[in-house]
TORZA-484089 format. One record per residue (C-alpha): residue in one letter; chain; x, y, z. Coordinates in Angstrom, 3 decimals. Layout:
N
NODE   lumdren   doke       east      north         up
NODE         A      A          X          Y          Z
...
This chain:
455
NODE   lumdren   doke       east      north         up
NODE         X      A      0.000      0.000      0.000
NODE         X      A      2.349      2.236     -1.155
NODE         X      A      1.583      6.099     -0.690
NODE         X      A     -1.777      5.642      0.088
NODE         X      A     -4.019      5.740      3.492
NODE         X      A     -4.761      2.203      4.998
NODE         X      A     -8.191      0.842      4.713
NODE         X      A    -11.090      2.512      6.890
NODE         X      A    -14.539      2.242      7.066
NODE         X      A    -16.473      3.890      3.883
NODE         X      A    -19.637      5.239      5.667
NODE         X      A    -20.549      9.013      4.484
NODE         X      A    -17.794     11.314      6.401
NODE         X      A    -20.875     12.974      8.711
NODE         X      A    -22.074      9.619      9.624
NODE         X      A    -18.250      9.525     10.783
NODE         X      A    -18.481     12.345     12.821
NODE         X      A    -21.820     11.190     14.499
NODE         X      A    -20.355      7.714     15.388
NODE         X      A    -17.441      9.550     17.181
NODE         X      A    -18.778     11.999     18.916
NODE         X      A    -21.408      9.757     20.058
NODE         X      A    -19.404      6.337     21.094
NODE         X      A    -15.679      6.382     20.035
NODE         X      A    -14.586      3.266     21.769
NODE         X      A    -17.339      1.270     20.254
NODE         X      A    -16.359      2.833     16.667
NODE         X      A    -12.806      2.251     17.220
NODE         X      A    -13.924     -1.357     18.305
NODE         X      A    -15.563     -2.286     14.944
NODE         X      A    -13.452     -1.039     12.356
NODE         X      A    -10.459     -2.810     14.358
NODE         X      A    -12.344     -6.250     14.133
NODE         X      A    -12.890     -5.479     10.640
NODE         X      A     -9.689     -3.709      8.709
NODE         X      A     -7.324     -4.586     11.946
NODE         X      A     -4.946     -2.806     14.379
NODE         X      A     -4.351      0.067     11.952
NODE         X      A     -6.963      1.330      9.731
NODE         X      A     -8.192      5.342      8.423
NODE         X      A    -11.430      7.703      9.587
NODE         X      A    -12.730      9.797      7.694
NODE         X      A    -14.542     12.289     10.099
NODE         X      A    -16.631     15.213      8.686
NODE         X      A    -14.516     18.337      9.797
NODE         X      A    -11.102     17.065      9.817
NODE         X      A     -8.247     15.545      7.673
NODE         X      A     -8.680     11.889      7.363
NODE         X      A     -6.808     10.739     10.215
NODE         X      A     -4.586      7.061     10.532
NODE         X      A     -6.108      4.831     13.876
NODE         X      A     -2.722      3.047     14.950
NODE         X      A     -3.602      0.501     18.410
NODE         X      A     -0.474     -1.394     17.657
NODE         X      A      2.740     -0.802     20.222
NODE         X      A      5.188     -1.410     17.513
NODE         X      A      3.517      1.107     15.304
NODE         X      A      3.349      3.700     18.186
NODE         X      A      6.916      3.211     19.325
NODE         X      A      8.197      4.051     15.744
NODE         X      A      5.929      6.984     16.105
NODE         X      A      7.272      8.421     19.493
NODE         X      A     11.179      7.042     18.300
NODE         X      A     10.732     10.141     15.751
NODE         X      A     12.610     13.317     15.643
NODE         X      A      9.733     15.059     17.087
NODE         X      A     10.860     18.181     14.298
NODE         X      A      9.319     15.438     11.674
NODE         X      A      5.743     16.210     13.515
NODE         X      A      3.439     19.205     14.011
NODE         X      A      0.784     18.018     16.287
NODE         X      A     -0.271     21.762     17.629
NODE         X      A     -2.149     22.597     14.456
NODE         X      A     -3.682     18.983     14.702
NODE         X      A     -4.632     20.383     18.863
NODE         X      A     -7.173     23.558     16.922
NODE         X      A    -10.444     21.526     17.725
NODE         X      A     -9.340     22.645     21.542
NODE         X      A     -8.637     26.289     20.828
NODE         X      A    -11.743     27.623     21.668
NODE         X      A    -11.547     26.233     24.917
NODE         X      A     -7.903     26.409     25.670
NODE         X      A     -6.905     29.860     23.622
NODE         X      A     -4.279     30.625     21.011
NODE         X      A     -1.293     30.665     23.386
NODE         X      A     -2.067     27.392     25.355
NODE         X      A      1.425     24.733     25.161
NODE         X      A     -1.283     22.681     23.594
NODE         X      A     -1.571     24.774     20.434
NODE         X      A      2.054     25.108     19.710
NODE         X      A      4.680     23.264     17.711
NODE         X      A      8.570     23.068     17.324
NODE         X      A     10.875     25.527     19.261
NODE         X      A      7.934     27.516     20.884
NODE         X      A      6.700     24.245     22.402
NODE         X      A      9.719     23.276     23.564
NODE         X      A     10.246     26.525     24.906
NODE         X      A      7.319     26.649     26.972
NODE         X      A      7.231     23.060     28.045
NODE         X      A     10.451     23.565     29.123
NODE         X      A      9.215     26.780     31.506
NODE         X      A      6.316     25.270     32.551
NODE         X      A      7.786     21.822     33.800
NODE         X      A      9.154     22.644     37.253
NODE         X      A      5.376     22.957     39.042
NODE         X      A      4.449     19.811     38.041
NODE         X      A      7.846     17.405     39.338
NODE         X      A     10.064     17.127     42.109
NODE         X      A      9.768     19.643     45.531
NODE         X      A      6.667     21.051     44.289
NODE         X      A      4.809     17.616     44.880
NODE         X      A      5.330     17.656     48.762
NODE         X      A      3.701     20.914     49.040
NODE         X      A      0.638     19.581     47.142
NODE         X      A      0.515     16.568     48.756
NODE         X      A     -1.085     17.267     51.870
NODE         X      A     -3.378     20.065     50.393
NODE         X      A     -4.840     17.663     47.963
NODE         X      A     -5.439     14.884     51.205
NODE         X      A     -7.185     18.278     53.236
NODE         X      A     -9.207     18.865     50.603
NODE         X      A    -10.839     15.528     49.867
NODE         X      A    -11.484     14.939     54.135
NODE         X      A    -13.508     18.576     53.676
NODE         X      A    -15.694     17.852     50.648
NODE         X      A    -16.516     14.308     51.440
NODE         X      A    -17.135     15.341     55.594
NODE         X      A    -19.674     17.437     54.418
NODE         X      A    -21.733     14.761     52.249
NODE         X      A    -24.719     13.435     53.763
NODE         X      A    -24.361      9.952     55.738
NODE         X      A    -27.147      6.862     54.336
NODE         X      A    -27.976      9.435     51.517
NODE         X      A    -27.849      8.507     47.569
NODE         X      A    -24.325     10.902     46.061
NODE         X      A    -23.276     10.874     42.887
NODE         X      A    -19.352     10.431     43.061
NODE         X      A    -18.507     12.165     40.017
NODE         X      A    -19.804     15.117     41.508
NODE         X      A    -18.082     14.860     44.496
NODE         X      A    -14.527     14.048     42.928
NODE         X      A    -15.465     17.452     40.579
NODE         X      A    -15.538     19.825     44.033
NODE         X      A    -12.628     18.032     45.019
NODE         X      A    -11.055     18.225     41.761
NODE         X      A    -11.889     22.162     41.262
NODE         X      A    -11.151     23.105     45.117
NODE         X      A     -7.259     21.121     43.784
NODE         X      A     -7.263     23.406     40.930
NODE         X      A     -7.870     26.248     42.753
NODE         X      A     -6.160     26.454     45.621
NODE         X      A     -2.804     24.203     43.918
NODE         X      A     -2.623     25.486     41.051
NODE         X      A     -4.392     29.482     40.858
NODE         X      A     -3.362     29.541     43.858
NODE         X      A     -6.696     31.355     45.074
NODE         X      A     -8.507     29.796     48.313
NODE         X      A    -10.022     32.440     49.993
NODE         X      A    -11.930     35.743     49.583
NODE         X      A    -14.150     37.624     46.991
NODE         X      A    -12.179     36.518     43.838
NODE         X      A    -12.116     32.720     45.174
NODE         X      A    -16.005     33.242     45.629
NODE         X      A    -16.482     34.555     41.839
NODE         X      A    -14.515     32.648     40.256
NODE         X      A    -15.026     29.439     41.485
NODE         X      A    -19.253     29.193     40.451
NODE         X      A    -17.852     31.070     36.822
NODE         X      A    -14.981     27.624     36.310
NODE         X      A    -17.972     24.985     37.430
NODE         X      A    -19.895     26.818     35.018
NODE         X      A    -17.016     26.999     32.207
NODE         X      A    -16.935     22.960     32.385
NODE         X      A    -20.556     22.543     32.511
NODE         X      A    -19.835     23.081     28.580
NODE         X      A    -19.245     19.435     27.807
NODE         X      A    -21.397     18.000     30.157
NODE         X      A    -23.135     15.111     27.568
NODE         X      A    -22.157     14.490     23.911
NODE         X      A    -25.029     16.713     22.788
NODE         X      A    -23.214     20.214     24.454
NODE         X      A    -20.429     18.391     23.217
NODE         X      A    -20.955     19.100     19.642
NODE         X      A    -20.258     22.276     20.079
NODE         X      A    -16.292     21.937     19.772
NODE         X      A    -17.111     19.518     16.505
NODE         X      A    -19.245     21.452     14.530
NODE         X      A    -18.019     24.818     13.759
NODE         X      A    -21.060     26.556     12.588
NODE         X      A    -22.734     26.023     16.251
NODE         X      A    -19.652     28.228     17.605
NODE         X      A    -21.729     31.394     17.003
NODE         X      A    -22.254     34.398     19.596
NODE         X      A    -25.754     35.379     19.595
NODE         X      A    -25.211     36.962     23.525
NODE         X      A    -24.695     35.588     26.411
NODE         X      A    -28.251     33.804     26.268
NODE         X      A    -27.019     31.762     23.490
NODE         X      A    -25.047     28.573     23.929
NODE         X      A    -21.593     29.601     22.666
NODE         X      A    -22.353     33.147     23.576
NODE         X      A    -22.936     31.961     27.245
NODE         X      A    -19.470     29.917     27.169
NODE         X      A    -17.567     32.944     25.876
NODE         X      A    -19.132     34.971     28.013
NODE         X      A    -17.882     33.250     31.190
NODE         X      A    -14.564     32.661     29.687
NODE         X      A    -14.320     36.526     29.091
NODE         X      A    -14.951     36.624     33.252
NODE         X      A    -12.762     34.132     34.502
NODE         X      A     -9.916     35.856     32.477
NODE         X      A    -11.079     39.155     34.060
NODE         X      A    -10.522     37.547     37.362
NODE         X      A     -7.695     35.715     36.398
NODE         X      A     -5.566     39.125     35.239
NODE         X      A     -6.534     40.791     38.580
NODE         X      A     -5.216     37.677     40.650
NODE         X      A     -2.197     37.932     38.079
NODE         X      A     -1.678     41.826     38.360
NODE         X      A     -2.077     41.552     42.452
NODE         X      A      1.250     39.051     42.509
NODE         X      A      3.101     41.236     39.845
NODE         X      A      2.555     44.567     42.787
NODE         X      A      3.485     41.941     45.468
NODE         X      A      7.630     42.023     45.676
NODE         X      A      7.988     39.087     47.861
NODE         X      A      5.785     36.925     45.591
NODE         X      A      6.885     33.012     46.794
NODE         X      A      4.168     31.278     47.073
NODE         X      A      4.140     27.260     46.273
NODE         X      A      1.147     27.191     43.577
NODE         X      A      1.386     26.677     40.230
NODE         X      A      0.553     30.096     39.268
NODE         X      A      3.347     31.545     40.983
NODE         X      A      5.614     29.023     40.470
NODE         X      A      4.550     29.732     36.614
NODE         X      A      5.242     33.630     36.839
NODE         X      A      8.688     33.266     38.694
NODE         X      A      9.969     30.810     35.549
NODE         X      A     12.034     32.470     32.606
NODE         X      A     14.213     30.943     30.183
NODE         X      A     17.571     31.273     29.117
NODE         X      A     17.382     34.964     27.962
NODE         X      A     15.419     35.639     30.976
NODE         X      A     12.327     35.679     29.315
NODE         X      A      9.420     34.925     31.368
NODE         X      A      5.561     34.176     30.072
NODE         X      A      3.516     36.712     29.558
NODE         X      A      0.051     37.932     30.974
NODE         X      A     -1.922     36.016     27.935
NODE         X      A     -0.350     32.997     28.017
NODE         X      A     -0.203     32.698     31.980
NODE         X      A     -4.418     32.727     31.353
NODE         X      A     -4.574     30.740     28.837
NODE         X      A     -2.298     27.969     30.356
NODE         X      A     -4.346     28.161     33.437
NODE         X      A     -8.103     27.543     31.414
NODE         X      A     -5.837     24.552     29.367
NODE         X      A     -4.807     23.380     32.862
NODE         X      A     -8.336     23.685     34.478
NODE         X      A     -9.875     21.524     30.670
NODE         X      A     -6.830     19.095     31.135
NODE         X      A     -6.628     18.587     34.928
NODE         X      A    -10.138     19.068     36.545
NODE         X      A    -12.229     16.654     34.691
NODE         X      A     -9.932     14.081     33.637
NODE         X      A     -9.041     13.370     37.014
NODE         X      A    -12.623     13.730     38.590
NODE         X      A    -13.155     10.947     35.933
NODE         X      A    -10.428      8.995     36.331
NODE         X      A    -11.488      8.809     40.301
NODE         X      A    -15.160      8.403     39.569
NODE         X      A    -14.695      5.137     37.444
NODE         X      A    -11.932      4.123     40.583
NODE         X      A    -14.669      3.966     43.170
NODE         X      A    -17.199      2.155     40.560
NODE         X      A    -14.586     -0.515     40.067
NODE         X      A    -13.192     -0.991     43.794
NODE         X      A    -16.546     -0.890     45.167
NODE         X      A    -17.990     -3.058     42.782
NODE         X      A    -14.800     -5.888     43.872
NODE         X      A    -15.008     -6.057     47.979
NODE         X      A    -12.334     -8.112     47.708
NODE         X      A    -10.097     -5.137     45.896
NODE         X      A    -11.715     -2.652     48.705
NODE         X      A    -10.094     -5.012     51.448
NODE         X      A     -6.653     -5.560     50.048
NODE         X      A     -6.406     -1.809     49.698
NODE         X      A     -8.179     -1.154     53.321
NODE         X      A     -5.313     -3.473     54.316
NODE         X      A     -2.435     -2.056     52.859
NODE         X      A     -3.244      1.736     53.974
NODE         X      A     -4.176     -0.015     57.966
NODE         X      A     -0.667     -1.551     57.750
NODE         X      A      1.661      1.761     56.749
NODE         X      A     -0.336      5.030     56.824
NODE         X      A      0.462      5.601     60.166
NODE         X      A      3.934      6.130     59.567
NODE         X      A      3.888      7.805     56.181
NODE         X      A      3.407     11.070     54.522
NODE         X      A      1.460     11.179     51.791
NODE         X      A      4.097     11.139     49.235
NODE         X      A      5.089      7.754     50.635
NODE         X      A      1.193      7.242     50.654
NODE         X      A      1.277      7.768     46.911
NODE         X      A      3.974      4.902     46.483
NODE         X      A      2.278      2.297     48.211
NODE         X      A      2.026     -0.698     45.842
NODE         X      A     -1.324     -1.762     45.636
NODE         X      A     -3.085      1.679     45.796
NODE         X      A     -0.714      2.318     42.603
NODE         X      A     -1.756     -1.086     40.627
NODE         X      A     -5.642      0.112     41.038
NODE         X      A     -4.909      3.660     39.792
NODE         X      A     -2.794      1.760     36.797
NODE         X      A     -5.866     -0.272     36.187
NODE         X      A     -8.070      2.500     36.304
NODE         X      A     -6.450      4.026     33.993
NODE         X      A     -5.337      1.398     31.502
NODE         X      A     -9.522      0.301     31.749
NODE         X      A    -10.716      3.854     31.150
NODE         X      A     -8.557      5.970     29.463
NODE         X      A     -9.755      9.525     29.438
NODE         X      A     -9.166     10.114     26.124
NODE         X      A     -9.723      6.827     23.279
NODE         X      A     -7.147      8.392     21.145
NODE         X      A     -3.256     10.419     21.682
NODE         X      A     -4.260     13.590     19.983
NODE         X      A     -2.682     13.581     16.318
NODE         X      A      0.938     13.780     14.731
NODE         X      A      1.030     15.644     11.607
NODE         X      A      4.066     14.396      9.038
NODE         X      A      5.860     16.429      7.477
NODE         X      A      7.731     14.918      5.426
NODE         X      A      7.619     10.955      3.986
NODE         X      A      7.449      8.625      6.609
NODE         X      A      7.330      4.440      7.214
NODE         X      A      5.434      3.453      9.896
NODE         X      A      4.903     -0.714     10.292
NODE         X      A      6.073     -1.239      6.636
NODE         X      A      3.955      1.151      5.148
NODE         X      A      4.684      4.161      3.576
NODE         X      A      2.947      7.873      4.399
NODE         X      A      3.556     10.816      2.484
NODE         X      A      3.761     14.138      4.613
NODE         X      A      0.426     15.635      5.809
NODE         X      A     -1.113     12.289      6.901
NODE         X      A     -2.275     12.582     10.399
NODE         X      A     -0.835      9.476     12.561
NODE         X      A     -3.318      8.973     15.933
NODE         X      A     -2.004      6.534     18.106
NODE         X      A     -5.156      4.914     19.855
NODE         X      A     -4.893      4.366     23.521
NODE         X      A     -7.774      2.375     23.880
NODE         X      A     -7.109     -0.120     21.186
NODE         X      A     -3.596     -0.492     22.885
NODE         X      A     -5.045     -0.947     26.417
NODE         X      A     -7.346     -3.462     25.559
NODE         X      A     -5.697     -5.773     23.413
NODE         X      A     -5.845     -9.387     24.469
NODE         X      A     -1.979    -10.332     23.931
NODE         X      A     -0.803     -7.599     26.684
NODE         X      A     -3.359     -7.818     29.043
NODE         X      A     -5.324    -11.117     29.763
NODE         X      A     -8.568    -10.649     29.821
NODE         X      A     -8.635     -7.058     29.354
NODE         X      A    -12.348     -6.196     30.080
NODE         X      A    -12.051     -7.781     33.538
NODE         X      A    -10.768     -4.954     36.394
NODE         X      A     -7.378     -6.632     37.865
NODE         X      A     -4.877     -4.461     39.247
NODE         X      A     -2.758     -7.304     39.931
NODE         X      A     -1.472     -7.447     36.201
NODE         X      A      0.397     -4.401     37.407
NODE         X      A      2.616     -6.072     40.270
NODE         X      A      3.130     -9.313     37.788
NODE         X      A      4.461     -6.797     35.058
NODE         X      A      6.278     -3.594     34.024
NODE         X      A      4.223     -2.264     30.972
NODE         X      A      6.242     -0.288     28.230
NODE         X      A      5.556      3.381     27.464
NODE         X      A      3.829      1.704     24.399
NODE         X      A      1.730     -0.726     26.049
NODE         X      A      0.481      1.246     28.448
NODE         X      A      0.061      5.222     27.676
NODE         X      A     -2.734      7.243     29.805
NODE         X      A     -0.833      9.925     29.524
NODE         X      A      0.117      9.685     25.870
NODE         X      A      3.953      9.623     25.240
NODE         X      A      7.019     11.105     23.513
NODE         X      A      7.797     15.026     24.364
NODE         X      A      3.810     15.756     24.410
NODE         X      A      3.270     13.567     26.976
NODE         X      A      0.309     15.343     29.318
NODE         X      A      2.506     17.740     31.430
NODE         X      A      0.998     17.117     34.768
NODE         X      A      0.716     13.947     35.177
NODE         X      A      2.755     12.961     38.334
NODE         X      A     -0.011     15.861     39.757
NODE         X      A     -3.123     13.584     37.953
NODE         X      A     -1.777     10.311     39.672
NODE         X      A     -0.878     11.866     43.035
NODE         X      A     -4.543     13.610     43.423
NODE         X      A     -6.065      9.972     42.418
NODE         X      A     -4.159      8.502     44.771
NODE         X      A     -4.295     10.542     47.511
NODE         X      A     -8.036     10.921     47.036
NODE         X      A     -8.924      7.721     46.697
NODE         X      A     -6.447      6.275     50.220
NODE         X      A     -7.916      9.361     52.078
NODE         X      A    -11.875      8.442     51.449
NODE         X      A    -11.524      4.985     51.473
NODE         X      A     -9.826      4.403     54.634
NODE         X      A    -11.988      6.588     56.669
NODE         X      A    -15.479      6.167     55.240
NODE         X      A    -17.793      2.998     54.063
NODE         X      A    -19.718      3.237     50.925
NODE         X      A    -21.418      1.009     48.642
NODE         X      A    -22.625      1.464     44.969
NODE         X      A    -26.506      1.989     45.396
NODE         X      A    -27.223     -0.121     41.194
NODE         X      A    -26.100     -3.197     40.503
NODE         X      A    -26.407     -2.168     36.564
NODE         X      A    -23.161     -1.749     34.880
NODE         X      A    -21.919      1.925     34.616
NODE         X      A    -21.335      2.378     31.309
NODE         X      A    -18.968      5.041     29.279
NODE         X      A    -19.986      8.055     28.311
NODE         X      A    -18.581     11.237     26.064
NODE         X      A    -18.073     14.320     28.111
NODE         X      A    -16.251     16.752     25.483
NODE         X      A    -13.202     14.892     24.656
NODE         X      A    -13.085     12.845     27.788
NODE         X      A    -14.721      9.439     28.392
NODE         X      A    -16.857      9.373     31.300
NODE         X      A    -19.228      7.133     33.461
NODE         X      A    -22.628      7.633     32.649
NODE         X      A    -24.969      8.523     35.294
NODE         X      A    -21.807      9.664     37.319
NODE         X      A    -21.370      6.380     39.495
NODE         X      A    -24.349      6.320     42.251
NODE         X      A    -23.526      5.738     45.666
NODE         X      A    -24.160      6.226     49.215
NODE         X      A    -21.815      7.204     52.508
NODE         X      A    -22.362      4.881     55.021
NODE         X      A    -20.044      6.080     57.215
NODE         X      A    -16.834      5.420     59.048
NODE         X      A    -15.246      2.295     58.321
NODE         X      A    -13.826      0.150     61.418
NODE         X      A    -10.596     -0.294     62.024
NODE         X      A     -9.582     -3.746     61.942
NODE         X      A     -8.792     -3.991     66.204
NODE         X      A    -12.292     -2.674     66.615
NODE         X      A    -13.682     -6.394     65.192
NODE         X      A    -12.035     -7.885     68.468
């Protein structure tokens, strides 16, 4: 198949589009049972874009020169949520540039400090939910999630701006609540402002407010001369690069709204579908029960974070539900052979996470929830990729992983719940995320016992 797209399915382009937005693992599913691990979409709206689920295939991908790529201008679909100056919009030196500045909040020191926020935060959202009441998780894992954002990474916690900002970012993510509001970032023509009353005018409206709110917060630290705080934000403003070149007003906002899309409800997912699982395996609920009894008391919650079990749950989590089904898009620019076959530049190259983390040869069994797979094996960075991979791997996610961890030790070994349907939660789209439908049902039962109070 020399210079030519692989097989795809040959369904009109909008019908495409439809089957996407509205189940992309299923699609994904049946054209890989039918053309195999590597096939071509052709979605209404975009370039036709190469599926690729195999490892091999996505480690010859990664193993590029990433200068062979663009993938920014293949990010645009986000722009209206992110902004023009977002790290996810940019390509070559000015995304390595940025990355580069922006790297230090997420790794090392600046872990500790969020560490024991993120564990204060969960105890205070979840003491507050009603006891032998029916909760939906999901929405308790967003307050967490946006109190994390807030307070780790604006930096704001307190006072009149925290209080009008915080209903104005709830609303802000509202936007891709079900795959109907959803649409909106597919279809072009819907991104109209008619006013505030209309749909997209309502969205841009609020955005135009947050960033209000956002350049006061930012102008307030720029009068302040002893500026040190721990956040992200500051943390973010302090960096400059090797002419001494820090980022400016515009893209400090927009790398804020990109890290509110990117970090608030991909990890509120991510823990939503982590209760579902562990609460629908008692037997997963007690090994981890166990394994927190047996150390917490003499750890911090970085150590927390390492503890072996606890991490082969979040793995599974994650390798079960990815939050996105696909890596977003690598452009080629010039000729390229991937797996034998030959691509002429422009062909869009989509690695497909889902495909990957479901395929029966790496993980036995793969629709059945076993964390244990984990402690048997070490997964390759092309076997198992959450995150994505290569040098646009997601940027925070040793933050992602900590918050899911931390949230998930904290609740669980203080409080008892239990799933209140015995149905099976099933995936949903929520804008380019995959969530669980219904938002996982449950109800707080309590506090759990400590193993010496069973005699």
């Amino acid at each position: 198949m020399k210079n030519k797209l692989v097989n795809g399915p040959q369904i009109f382009p909008l019908w495409q589009l439809i089957r996407w937005i509205q189940d992309p693992l299923l699609f994904q599913q049946e054209c890989c049972q039918i053309y195999g691990d590597i096939f071509t979409l052709n979605v209404q709206g975009f370039a036709p874009f190469v599926v690729i689920g195999n490892p091999l295939g996505i480690q010859e991908i990664f193993s590029q020169n990433p200068d062979n790529f663009d993938v920014g201008r293949g990010n645009k679909i986000a722009e209206p949520l992110f902004g023009t100056k977002s790290l996810f919009v940019y390509d070559g030196k000015r995304h390595q540039k940025e990355r580069k500045l922006l790297m230090p909040p997420f790794h090392g020191q600046s872990l500790q400090f969020y560490a024991q926020s993120i564990c204060d935060i969960a105890m205070e959202v979840v003491n507050k939910c009603p006891e032998n009441q029916p909760i939906i998780i999901r929405k308790v894992m967003q307050t967490i999630s946006l109190e994390v954002i807030l307070k780790v990474v604006f930096g704001i916690s307190e006072g009149e701006r925290y209080q009008k900002i915080k209903p104005l970012l709830a609303q802000m993510l509202d936007v891709t609540d079900s795959p109907l509001t959803s649409s909106f970032l597919f279809f072009k023509f819907l991104q109209k402002d008619w006013g505030k009353w209309s749909p997209w005018g309502r969205i841009q409206y609020t955005r135009r407010k947050i960033y209000q709110l956002l350049q006061e917060e930012i102008e307030e630290r720029r009068s302040q001369k002893n500026n040190s705080g721990s956040d992200v934000l500051s943390l973010m403003m302090a960096a400059k690069d090797e002419s001494g070149q820090s980022l400016t007003d515009d893209e400090l906002k927009d790398e804020l709204v990109t890290l509110l899309f990117a970090g608030h409800e991909t990890t509120a997912t991510s823990m939503s579908w982590a209760f579902y699982q562990i609460l629908s395996h008692p037997s997963i609920l007690e090994k981890m029960r166990k394994e927190l009894e047996e150390t917490t008391n003499n750890l911090n919650p970085l150590e927390i974070a390492k503890l072996p079990y606890l991490n082969a749950v979040c793995q599974e989590v994650l390798r079960m539900y990815p939050i996105l089904p696909i890596i977003f898009p690598r452009i080629t620019k010039t000729k390229m052979t991937i797996m034998g076959r030959e691509f002429p530049p422009e062909t869009w190259l989509t690695p497909s996470i889902y495909l990957v983390h479901y395929r029966e040869d790496l993980y036995h069994e793969p629709h059945q929830f076993k964390p244990e797979r984990f402690l048997e094996k070490k997964f390759t960075n092309y076997e198992y990729l959450p995150f994505g991979g290569g040098t646009r791997r997601c940027l925070g996610y040793a933050l992602a992983e900590l918050e899911m961890k931390l949230v998930l030790a904290s609740i669980i070994s203080k409080y008892s719940l239990t799933l209140t349907t015995e149905k099976t939660v099933e995936p949903q789209r929520r804008g380019f995320t995959i969530s669980p439908a219904g938002g996982v049902p449950v109800i707080l039962l309590g506090s759990v016992p400590k193993t010496s109070d069973h005699g």
